[in-house]
C-alpha positions in Angstrom: -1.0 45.5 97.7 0.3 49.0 96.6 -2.5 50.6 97.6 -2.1 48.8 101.4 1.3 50.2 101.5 0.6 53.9 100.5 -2.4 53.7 103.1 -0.3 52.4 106.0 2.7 54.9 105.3 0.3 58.2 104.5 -1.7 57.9 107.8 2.5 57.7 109.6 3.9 60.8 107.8 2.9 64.5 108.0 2.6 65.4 104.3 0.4 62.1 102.9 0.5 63.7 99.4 4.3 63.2 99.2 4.1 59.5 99.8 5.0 57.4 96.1 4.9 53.5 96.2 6.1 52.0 92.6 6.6 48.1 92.5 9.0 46.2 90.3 9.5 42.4 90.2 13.0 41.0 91.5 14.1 37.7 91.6 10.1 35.9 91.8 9.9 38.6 94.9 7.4 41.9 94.5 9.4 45.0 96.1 7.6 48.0 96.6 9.5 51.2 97.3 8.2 53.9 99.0 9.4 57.7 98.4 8.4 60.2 101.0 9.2 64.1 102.0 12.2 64.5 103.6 11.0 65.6 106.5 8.8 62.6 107.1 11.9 59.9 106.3 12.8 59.5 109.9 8.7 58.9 110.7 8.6 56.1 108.3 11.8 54.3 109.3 11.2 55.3 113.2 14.3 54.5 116.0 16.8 52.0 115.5 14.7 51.2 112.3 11.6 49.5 114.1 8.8 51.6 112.1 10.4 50.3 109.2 10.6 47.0 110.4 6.8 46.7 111.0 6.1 47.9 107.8 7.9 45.1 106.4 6.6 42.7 108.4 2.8 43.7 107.6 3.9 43.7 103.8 5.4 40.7 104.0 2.8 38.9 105.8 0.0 40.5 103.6 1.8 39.1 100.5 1.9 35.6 101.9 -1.7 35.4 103.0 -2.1 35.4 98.9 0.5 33.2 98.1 3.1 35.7 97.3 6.7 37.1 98.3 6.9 40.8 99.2 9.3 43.6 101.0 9.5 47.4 101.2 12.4 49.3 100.4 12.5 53.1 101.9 13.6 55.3 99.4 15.8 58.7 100.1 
């Protein structure tokens, strides 16, 4: 899953070698955060938050197809 989420925000941003997914466990839930240039942060969380939104939902929906509960947190 980690790797799903550093493919799908590298191929939004403009400098793909700045993108850093870690994953912690929180409350039986699997959040990944993602860190990524600051140039790029407005890319990955798009207008009025949409890009971001999609994101989560392909996370989300990714972790559920294996019996799991997932979200993504956009780091600054």
């Amino acid at each position: 899953m980690q790797e799903l989420v550093k493919y799908l925000v590298a191929a939004i941003v403009d400098e793909p070698e700045a993108v850093h997914v870690t994953a912690s466990e929180q409350g039986g839930m699997t959040v990944y955060q993602v860190e990524v240039a600051a140039p790029d942060l407005g890319k990955v969380i798009g207008r009025h938050g949409r890009t971001a939104d999609a994101l989560r939902t392909l996370v989300s929906t990714a972790a559920k197809r294996r019996d799991q509960r997932a979200t993504l947190d956009i780091l600054s």
